[in-house]
N, C-alpha and C positions, 0 to 999 in steps of 0.2 A: 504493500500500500504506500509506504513511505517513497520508494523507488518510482512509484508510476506518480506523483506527487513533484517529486524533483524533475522527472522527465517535461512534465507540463510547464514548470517554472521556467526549464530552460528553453523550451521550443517560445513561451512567450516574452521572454527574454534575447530571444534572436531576432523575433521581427518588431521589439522595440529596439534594437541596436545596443541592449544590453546583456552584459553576463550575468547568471545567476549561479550565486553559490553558496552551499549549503553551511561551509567552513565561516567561521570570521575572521576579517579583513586585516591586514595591518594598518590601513587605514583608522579602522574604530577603533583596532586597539590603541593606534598613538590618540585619538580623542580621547577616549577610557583614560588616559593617561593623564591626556594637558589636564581633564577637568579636575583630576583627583586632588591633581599638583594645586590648581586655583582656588578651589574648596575653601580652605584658610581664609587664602587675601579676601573670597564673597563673604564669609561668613563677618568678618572682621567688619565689613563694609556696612553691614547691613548693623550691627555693634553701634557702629561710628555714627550710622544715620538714626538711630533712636536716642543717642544723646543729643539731639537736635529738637526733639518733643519734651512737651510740648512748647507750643510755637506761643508766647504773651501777650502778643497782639492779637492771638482768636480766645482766648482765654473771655474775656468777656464777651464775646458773643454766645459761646457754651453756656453761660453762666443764665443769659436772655431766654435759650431755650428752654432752662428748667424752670425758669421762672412762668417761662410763658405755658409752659407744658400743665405745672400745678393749677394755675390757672383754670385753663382746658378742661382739666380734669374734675376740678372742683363745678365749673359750670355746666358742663354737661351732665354729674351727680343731680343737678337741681333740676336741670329740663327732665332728665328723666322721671321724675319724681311726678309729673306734671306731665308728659305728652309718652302716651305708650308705646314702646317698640317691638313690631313683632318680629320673628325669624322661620325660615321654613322646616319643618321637623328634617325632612330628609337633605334638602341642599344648604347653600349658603343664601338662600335669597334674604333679603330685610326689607321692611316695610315701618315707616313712619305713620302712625294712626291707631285707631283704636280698631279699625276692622282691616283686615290682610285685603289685597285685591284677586279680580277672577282672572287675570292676566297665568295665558297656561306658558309660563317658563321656566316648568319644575323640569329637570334633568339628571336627576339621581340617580346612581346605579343601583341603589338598594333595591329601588319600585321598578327597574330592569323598565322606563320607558322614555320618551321625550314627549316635551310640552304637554305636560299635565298640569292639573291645578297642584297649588300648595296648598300645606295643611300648618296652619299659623300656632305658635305655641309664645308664649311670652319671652322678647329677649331682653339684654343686660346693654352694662357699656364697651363691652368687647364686640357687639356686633356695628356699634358706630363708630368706637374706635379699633382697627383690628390691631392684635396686638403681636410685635413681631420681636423675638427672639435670640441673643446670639450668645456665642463662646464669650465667656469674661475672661483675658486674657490679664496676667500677671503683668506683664511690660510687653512695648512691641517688636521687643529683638529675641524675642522668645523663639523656641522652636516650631514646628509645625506639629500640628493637633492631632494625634492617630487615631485610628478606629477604637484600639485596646484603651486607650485613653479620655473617652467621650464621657465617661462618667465620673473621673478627677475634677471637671471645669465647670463650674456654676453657670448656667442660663441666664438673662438678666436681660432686660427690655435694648434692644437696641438703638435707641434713644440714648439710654443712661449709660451705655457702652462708649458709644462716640464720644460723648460729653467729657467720660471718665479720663478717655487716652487725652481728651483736649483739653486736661488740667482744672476741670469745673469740680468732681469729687474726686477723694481721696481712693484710691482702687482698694481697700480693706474696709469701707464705707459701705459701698456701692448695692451693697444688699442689705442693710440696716435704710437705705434710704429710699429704698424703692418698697418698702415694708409699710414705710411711715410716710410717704406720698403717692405709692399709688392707690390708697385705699380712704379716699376721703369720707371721711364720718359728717355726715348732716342729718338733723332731726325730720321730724314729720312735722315736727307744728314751727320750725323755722321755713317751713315752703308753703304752707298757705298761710300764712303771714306778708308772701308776696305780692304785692299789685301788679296790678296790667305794667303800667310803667317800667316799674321794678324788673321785671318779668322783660321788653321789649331791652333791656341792660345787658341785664345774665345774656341772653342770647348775642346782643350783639358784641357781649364782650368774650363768648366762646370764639365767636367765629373772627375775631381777631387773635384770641390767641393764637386758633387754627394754623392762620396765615403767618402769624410770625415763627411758631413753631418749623413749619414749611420754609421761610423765606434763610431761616437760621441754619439750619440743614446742608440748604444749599452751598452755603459760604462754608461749611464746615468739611463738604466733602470735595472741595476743591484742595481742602489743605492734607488731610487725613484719610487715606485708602480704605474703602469697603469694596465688598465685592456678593454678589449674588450669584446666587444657581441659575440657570438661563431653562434649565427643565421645573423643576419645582422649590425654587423662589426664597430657597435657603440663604439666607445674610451672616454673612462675617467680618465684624467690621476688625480691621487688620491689614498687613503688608500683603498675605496670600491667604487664601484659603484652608480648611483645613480637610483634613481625610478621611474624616467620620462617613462610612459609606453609611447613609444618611436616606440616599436618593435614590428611586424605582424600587417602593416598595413590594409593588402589587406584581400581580403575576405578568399582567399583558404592560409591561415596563422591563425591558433590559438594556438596562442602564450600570448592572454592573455594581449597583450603588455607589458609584463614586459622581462628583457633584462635577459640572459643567462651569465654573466661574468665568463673571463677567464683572464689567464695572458696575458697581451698583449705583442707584438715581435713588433722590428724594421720594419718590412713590414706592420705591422698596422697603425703605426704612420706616413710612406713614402712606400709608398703603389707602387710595381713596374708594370706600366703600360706594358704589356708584345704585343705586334706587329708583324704581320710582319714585316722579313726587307728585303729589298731589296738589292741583291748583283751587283758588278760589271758585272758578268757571266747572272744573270739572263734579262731575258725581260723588256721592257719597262714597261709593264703591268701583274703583276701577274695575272696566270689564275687557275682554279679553279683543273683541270688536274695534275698541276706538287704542290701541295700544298706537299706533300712529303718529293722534294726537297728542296724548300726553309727554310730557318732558321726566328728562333722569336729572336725578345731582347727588354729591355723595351726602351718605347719611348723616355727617353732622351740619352740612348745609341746609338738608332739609329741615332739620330740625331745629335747627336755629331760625330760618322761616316761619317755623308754625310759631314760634315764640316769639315772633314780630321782627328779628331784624331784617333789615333791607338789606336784600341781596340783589336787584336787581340792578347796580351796577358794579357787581362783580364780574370776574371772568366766567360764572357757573350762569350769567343770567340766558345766554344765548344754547343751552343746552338745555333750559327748564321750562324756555320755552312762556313767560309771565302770561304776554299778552296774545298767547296764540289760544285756536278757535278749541273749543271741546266736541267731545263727541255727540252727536246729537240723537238720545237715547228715544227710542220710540216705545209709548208705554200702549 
């Protein structure tokens, strides 16, 4: 088998004007060689280049993010409290309202179908804000992360990851503070205590954190390397990636489970929950008919909408669609 394997290699090796051989090269091996030799001097380099972090002049911008983050997090605590979120038992769909819509874009493979209705169950703030995860890395001249090794490293919001390498917490911190700010505590009778006014604040002061959260990000990954899975959307924020095979869990995936990296974007790291929304114009109950007319926007946009702020001259207005026509329902 082996023999009629090599035969093939070489006959396709002739009429691309190449040799093929089973042996290795002396070529690779003097590469094998130069690299083992340079090894050091990279490793040394890359040493050299983490005494460089963090950079003082992004230090206060890290600093905006967390600030702006608790924010965030604290005013969407209070919309929630106040405007229900629902989620689809079997996929990821979300819905801002008190009643789910008839919009058939259920696609789960549990219910083994496409575009079915959803079946609405109550969600949290992890379905507004989704929340994304990485390796808590000691320093960034560290090694690279192995499979055998995936259970030595703390998980930790990759927000507070970036923030940490960018000199904003302490990295022996970093899980006492995400303990104590991502779980904001607020009463039941400090939210209907709120008025209308009060109420059009909170929301419009979410959705600025929103954006500054986002606009910080961006500044922060110009300075400091992350990187994403390009198959399923694993973040590391870091010089490289790590080796946790991780990726193609399922059967009809071979992948090998080793992870695809790329550079990763601000929608990696805050990931925009995209919804329908529901309009003043439209129905109580989206139906599956006028999906056309209605507009998307992500879920904490939406929801800062229902709680009065003006979005409509946002960058999300012309995807929501304000002033366009509804469906026109025949009873």
């Amino acid at each position: 088998m082996a023999n009629w394997r090599h035969k093939v290699f070489r006959h396709l090796g002739s009429l691309q004007g190449a040799s093929y051989s089973t042996k290795p090269s002396r070529i690779n091996k003097t590469m094998l060689n130069d690299l083992r030799r340079i090894r050091p001097m990279i490793q040394r380099r890359i040493e050299n280049r983490a005494k460089d972090y963090p950079v003082q002049e992004i230090v206060p911008v890290a600093q905006e993010i967390l600030k702006a983050r608790r924010n965030l997090l604290t005013n969407v605590t209070v919309l929630l409290k106040l405007f229900p979120v629902l989620r689809c038992k079997f996929c990821s769909e979300v819905f801002v309202g008190k009643e789910g819509h008839l919009i058939q874009t259920c696609r789960s493979y549990i219910r083994r179908g496409n575009n079915r209705l959803h079946e609405w169950v109550p969600g949290s703030i992890n379905d507004v804000l989704v929340p994304v995860e990485s390796f808590h890395l000691h320093n960034m001249s560290q090694g690279v992360i192995r499979h055998q090794q995936r259970f030595d490293y703390n998980r930790v919001p990759a927000i507070l990851e970036l923030c940490c390498q960018a000199g904003a917490i302490h990295p022996e911190e970093i899980l006492e503070y995400a303990k104590v700010h991502d779980n904001p505590q607020i009463s039941d009778e400090d939210v209907r205590s709120i008025s209308t006014e009060d109420l059009k604040y909170v929301g419009a002061n979410a959705l600025t954190a929103w954006e500054k959260v986002r606009a910080g990000l961006k500044k922060l990954l110009l300075v400091y390397p992350s990187k994403v899975c390009k198959r399923c959307k694993e973040v590391h924020v870091g010089p490289s990636g790590h080796k946790a095979r991780l990726c193609g869990v399922f059967k009809y995936e071979s992948y090998q489970g080793t992870h695809y990296w790329e550079k990763a974007g601000v929608n990696d790291l805050v990931p925009e929950k995209v919804v329908w929304h529901r309009r003043p114009q439209d129905p109580v109950v989206l139906v599956n008919e006028g999906r056309n007319y209605y507009g998307h926007a992500p879920a904490i946009v939406s929801l800062c909408s229902h709680a009065g702020a003006l979005v409509s001259n946002t960058r999300y207005a012309c995807e929501m669609k304000p002033q366009g026509l509804s469906y026109p329902l025949s009873y």
